[in-house]
N, C-alpha and C positions, 0 to 999 in steps of 0.2 A: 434135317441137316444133310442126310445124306443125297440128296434129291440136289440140294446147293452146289455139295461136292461135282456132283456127276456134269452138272452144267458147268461148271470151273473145268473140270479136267476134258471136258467134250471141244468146250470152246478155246483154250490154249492151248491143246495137244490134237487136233483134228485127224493130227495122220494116224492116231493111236486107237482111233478110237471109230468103229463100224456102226454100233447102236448103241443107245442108251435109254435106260429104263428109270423113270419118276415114279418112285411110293408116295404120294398124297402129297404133295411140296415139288419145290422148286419154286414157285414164283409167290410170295406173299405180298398181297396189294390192298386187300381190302379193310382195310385199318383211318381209324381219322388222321391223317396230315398232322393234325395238331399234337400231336402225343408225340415224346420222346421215344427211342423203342425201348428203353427201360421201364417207362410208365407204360409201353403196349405190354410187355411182356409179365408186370405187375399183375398187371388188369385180365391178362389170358391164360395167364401160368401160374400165380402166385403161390395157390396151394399145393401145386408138385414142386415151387422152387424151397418151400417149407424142407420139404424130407432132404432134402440138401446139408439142411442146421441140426438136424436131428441125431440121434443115438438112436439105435434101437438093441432091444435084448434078444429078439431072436429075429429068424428070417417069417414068423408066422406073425408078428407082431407087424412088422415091414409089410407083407402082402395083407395086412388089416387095414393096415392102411388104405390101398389100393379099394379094395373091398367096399369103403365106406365112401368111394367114390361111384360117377355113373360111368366109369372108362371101362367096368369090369362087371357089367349086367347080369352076365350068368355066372361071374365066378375066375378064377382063376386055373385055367387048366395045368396040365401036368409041363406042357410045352413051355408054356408063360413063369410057369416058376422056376426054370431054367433059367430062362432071361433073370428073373426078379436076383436069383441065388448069385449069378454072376454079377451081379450089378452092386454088390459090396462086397466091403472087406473089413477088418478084425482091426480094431483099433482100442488098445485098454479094456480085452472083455467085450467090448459094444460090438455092432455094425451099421458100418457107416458108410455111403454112397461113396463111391468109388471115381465120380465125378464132382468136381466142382463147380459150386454157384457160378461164379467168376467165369469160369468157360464157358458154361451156357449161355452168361450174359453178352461174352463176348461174340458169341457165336451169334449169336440171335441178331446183333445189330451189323453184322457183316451180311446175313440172311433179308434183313430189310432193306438194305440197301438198294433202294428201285433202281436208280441207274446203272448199277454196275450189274445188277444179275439180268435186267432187262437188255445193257448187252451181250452180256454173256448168250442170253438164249435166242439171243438173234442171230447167233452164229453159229448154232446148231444147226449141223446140213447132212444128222445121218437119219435114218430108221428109230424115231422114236415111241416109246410108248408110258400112257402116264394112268397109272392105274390108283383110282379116289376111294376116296373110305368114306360115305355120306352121313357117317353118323358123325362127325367132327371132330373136332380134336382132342377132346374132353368125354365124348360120347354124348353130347348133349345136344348136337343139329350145329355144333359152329363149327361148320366146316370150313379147312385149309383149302380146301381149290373148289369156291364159290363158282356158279354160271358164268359170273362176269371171269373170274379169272381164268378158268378152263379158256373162254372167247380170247382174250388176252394169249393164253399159250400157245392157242392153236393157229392165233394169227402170228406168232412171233418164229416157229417150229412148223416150216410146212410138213413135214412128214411124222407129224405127232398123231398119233392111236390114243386114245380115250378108254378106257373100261373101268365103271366101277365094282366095284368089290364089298357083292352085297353084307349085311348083315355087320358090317366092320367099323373104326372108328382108327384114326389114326397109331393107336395102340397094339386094338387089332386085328391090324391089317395085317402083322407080322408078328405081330407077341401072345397068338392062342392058333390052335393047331387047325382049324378052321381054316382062319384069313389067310395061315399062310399055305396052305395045301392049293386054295382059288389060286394067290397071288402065285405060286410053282406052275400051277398050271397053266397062266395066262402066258408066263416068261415064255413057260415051252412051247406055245403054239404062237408068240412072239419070235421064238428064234428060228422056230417051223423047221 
């Protein structure tokens, strides 16, 4: 989502804005035509849009969750459970996501929208840089910025920079202390 924003506010606010940096998004294309994006997001999301409906009793039950996924291979480090801690709140004794289904959802079909993000990033004319996470989105190889789409971005963003960020998965690229030490580092030698 955040990668969508930065192309939003790159290409409506151009005076504001010198460079801009993509975490593993910005452009989602490689999906069938035929699918609603509720039925993409069904089909790619479903069981993180589960913990949405969920209670949970503690924050160890929450990151068990996580756990018994492949987005979290080696574990949950000390960084990530920062994220994870913030990422709810106290509702009747429980904890409960802190976001809503409903705005994911909404969010996600603003996100597919070929035409409008495909101009949006044509209209990017600074210093960019778009750093991939190869193990996908889930950590299971379905990666967000497929070959074809990378070719896509880099023809749409002349001054787009490429670097992937080994060892990572869209989670974490930035949510274990690893991903995000690479991804600090690449920014800094991005801003030079």
């Amino acid at each position: 989502m955040g990668a969508y924003v930065a192309s939003a506010v790159t290409s409506e606010y151009p005076e504001r804005v010198e460079s801009v940096i993509f975490i593993d998004g910005g452009f989602w294309r490689d999906y069938p035509l035929t699918m609603s994006p509720d039925e993409l997001l069904d089909l790619r999301l479903g069981p993180f849009l589960a913990k949405f409906r969920r209670r949970w009793n503690s924050i160890d039950e929450y990151l068990d969750y996580y756990r018994n996924t492949p987005v979290y291979p080696t574990g949950i480090d000390a960084y990530g459970r920062v994220h994870f801690e913030y990422d709810l709140a106290k509702l009747d004794n429980k904890l409960v996501a802190k976001i809503s289904e409903e705005c994911v959802r909404t969010d996600w079909r603003d996100v597919v929208d070929h035409d409008t993000v495909g101009k949006r990033l044509e209209q990017v004319r600074v210093p960019a840089l778009l750093l991939t996470a190869p193990q996908g989105l889930t950590g299971t190889g379905d990666e967000v910025i497929t070959p074809r789409v990378r070719a896509e971005l880099e023809l749409r963003i002349p001054q787009l920079r490429t670097v992937e960020i080994p060892d990572s998965n869209h989670h974490t690229i930035l949510l274990s202390k690893a991903g995000a030490s690479t991804v600090a580092n690449e920014i800094a030698a991005f801003a030079g």
